[in-house]
Short mmCIF file of the C-alpha atoms (twelve columns), coordinates in Angstrom:
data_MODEL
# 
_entry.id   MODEL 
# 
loop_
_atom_site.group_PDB 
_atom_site.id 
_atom_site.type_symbol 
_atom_site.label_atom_id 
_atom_site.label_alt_id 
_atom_site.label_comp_id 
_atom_site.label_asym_id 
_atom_site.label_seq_id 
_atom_site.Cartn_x 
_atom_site.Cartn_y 
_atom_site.Cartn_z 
_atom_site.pdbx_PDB_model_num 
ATOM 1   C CA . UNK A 1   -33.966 -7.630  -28.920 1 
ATOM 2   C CA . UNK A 2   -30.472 -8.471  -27.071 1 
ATOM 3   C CA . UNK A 3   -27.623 -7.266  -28.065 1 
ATOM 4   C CA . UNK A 4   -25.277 -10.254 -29.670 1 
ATOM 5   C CA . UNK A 5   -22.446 -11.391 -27.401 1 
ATOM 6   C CA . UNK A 6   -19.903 -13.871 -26.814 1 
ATOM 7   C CA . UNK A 7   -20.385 -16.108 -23.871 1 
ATOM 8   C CA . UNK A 8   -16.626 -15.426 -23.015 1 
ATOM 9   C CA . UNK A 9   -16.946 -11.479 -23.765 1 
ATOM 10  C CA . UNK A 10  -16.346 -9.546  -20.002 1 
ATOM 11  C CA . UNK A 11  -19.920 -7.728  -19.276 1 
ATOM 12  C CA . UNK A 12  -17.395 -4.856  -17.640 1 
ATOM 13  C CA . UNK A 13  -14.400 -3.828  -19.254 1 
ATOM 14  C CA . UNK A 14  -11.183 -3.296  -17.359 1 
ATOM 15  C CA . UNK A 15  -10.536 0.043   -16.742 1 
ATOM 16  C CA . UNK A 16  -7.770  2.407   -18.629 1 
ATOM 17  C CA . UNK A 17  -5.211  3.411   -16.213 1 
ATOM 18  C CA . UNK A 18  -4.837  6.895   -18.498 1 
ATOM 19  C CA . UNK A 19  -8.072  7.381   -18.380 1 
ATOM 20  C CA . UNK A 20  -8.978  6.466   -14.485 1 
ATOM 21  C CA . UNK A 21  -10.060 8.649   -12.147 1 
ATOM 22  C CA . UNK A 22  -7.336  9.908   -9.572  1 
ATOM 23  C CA . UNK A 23  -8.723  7.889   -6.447  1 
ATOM 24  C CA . UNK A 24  -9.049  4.800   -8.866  1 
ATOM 25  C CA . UNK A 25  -5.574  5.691   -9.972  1 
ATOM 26  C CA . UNK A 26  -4.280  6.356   -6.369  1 
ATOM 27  C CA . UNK A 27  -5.879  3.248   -5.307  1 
ATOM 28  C CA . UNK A 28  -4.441  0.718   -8.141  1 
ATOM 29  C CA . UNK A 29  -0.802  2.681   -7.617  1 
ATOM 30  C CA . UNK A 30  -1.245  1.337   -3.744  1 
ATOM 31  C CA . UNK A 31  -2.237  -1.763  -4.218  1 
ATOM 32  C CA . UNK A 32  0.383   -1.922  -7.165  1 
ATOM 33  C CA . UNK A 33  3.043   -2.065  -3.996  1 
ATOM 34  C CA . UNK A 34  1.801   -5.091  -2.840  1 
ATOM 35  C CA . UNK A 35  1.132   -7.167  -5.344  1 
ATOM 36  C CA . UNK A 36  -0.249  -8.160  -9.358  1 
ATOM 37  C CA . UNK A 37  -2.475  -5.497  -10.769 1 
ATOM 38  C CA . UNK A 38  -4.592  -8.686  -12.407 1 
ATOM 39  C CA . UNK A 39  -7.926  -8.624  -14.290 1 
ATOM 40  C CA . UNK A 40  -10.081 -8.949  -11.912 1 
ATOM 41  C CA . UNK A 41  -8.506  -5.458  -10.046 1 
ATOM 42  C CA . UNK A 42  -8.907  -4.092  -13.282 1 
ATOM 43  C CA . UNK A 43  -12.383 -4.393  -13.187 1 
ATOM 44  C CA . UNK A 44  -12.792 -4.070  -9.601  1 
ATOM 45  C CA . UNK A 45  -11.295 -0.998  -9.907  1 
ATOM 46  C CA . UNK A 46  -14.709 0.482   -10.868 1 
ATOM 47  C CA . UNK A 47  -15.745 1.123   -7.919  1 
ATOM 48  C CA . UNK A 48  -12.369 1.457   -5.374  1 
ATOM 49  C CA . UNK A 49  -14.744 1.088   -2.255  1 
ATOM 50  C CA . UNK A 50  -15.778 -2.721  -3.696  1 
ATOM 51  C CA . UNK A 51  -11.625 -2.923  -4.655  1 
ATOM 52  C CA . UNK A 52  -10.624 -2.295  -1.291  1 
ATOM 53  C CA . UNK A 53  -13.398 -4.516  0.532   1 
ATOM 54  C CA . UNK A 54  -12.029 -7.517  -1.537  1 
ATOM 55  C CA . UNK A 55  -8.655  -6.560  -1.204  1 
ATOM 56  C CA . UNK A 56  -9.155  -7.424  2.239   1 
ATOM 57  C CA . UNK A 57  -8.084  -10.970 1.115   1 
ATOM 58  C CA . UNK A 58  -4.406  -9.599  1.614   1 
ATOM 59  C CA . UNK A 59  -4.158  -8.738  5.094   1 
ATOM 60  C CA . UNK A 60  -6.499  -11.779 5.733   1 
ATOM 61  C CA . UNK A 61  -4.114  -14.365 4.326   1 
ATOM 62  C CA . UNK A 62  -0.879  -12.326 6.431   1 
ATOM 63  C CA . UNK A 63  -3.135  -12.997 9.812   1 
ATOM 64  C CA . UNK A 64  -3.444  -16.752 8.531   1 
ATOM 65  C CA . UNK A 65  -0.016  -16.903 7.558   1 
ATOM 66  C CA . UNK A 66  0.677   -16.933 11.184  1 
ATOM 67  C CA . UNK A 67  -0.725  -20.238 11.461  1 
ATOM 68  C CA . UNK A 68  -0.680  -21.553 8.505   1 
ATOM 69  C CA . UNK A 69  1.893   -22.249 5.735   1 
ATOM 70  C CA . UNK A 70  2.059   -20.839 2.595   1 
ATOM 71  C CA . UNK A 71  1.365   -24.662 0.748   1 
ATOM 72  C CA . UNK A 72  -1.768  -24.711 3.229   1 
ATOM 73  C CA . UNK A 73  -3.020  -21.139 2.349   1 
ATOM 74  C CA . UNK A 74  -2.503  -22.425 -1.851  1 
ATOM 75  C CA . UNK A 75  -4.132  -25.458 -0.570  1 
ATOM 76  C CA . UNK A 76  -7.345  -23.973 0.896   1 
ATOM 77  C CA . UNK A 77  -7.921  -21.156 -1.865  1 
ATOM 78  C CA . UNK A 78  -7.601  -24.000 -4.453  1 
ATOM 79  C CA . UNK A 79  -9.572  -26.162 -3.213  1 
ATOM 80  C CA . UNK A 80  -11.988 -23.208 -2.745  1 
ATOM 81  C CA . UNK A 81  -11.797 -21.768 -6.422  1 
ATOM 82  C CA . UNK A 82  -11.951 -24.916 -7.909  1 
ATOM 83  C CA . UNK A 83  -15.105 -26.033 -5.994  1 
ATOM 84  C CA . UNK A 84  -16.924 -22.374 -6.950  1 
ATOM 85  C CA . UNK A 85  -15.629 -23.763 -10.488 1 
ATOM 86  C CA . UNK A 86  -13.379 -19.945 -10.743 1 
ATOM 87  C CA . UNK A 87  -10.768 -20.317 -14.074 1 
ATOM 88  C CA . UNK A 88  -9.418  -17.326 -12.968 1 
ATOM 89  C CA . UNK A 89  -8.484  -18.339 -9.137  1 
ATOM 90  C CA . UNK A 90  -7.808  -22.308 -9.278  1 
ATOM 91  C CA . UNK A 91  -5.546  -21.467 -12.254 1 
ATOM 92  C CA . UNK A 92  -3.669  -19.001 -10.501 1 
ATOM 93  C CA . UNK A 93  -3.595  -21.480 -7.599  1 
ATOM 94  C CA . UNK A 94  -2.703  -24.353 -9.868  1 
ATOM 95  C CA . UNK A 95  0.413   -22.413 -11.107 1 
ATOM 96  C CA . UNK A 96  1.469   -21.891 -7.688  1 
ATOM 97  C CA . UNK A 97  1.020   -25.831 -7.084  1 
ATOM 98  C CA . UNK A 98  2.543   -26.509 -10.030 1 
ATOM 99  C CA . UNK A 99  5.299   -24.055 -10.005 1 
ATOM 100 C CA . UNK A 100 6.245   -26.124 -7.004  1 
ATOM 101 C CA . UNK A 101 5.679   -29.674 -8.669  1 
ATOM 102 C CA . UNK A 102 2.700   -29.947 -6.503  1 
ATOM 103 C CA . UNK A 103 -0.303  -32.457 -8.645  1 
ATOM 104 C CA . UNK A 104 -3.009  -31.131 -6.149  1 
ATOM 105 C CA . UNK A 105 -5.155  -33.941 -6.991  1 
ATOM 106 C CA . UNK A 106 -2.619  -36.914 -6.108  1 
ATOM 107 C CA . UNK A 107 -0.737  -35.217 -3.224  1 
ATOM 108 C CA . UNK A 108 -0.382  -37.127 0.517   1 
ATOM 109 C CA . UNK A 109 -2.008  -34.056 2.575   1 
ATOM 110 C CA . UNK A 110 -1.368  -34.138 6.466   1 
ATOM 111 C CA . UNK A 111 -4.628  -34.617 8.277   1 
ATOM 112 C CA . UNK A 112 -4.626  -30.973 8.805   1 
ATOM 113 C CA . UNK A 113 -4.359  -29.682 5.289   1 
ATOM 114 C CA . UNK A 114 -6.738  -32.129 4.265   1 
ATOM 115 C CA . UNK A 115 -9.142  -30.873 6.833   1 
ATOM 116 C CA . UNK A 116 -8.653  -27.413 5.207   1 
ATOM 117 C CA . UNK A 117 -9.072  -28.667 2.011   1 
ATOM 118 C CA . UNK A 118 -12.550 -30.228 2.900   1 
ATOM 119 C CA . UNK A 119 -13.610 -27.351 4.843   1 
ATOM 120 C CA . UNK A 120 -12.434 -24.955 1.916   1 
ATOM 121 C CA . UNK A 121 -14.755 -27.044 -0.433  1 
ATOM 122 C CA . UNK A 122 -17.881 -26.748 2.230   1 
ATOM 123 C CA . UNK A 123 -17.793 -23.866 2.439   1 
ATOM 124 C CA . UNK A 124 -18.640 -23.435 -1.205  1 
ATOM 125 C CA . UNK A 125 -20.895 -26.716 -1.559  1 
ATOM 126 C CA . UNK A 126 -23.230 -26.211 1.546   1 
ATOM 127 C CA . UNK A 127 -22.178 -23.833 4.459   1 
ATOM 128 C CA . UNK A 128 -24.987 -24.470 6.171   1 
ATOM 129 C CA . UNK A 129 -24.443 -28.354 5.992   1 
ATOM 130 C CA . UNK A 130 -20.761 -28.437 7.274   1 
ATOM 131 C CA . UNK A 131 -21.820 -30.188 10.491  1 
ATOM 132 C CA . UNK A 132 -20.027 -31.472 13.548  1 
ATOM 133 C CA . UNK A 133 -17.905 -33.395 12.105  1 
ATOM 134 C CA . UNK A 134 -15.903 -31.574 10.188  1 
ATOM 135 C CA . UNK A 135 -16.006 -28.895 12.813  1 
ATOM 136 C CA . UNK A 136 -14.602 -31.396 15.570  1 
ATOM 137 C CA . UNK A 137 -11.556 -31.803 13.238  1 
ATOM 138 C CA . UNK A 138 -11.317 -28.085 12.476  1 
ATOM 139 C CA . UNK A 139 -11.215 -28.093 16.404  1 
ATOM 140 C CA . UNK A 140 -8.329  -30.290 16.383  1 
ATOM 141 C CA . UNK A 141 -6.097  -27.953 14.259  1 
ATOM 142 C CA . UNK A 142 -7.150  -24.448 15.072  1 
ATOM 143 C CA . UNK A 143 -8.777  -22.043 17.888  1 
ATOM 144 C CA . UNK A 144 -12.170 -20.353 17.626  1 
ATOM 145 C CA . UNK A 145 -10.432 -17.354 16.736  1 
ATOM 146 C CA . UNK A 146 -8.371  -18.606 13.814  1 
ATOM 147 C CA . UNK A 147 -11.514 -20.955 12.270  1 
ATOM 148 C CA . UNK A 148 -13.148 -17.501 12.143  1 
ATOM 149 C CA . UNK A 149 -10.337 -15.826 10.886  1 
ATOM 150 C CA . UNK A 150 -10.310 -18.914 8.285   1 
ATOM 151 C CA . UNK A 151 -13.944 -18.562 7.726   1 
ATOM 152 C CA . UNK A 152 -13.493 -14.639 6.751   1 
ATOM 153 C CA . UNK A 153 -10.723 -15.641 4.910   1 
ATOM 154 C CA . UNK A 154 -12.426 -18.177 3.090   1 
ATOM 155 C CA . UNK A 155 -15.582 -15.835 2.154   1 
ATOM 156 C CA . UNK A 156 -13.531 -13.228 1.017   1 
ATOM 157 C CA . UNK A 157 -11.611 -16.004 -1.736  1 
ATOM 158 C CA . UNK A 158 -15.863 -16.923 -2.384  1 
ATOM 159 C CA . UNK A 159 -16.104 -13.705 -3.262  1 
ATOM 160 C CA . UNK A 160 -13.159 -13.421 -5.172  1 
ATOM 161 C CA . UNK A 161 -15.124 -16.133 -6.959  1 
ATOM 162 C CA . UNK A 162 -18.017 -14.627 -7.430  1 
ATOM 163 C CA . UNK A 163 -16.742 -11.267 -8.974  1 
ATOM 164 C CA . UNK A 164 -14.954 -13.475 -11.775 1 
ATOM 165 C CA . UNK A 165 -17.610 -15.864 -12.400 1 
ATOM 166 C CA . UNK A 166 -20.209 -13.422 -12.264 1 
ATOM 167 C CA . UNK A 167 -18.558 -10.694 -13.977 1 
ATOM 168 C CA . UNK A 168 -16.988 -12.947 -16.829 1 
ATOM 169 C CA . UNK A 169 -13.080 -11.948 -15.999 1 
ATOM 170 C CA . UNK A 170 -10.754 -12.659 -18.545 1 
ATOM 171 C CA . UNK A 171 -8.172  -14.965 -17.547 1 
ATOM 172 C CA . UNK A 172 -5.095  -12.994 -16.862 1 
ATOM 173 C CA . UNK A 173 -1.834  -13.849 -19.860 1 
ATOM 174 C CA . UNK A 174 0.361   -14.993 -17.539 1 
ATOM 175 C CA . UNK A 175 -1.703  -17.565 -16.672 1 
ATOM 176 C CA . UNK A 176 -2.348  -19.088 -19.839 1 
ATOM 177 C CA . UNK A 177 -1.245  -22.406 -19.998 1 
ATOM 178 C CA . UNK A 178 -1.883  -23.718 -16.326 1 
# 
């Protein structure tokens, strides 16, 4: 017989800073200096080898900051989270576009954020069916070396996905209400 639980209910509890390990406490207290300790590092936090891999997404987004704007960086990660259907990343995202008075849905993107867009949402619906097309117009905005850098960058916010989908995240209080 199965245990009863709520279809909301986390399957892995965040962990308790007082009670953490020192190298998950070392590694929150780092990360801590960059940015949010949310509830998905919480969890992460588990295992601080899968905590750092994902934390990747950091110095990812710095190396596409170089090409990119910040409103293209919300843009892509939004359009990824909401396509992997993620509460927990297209509502962070959709505070930051809202924060701005951004309506994601009814906003004029340039040709080139709308390419990001669509290739942010490919990459979730069929990455095997993204095709020529949509590459020819990546091709237009960016190197080979920054569509792979854009392709990492874009896993890594999948992933992102996948550990709050899959893991049943709670949605972090501050964003309640986006």
């Amino acid at each position: 017989m199965k245990p009863e639980r709520n279809e909301t209910m986390p399957y892995i509890p965040m962990i308790d800073y007082g009670s953490a390990s020192d190298e998950i406490r070392a590694a929150h207290d780092e990360h801590a200096k960059i940015g949010r300790i949310t509830n998905m590092k919480k969890t992460l936090l588990h295992s601080v080898p899968a905590f750092k891999a994902l934390m990747e997404w950091y110095p990812l987004r710095d190396e596409a900051a170089k090409f990119l704007s910040p409103l293209d960086i919300n843009f892509f990660c939004y359009a990824i989270s909401t396509q992997n259907d993620c509460l927990i990343c297209s509502t962070f995202f959709r505070k930051i576009l809202r924060d701005e008075n951004i309506d994601f849905e009814s906003f004029a993107f340039t040709p080139r954020q709308q390419t990001l867009v669509d290739y942010g949402r490919a990459m979730v619906a069929d990455p095997k069916g993204i095709g020529d097309e949509l590459f020819c117009e990546l091709k237009k905005y960016f190197n080979d070396e920054q569509i792979v850098l854009l392709t990492a960058f874009g896993a890594v916010m999948i992933a992102t996905n996948l550990i709050n989908n899959t893991l049943k995240v709670e949605l972090d209080g501050y964003l309640m209400g986006y």
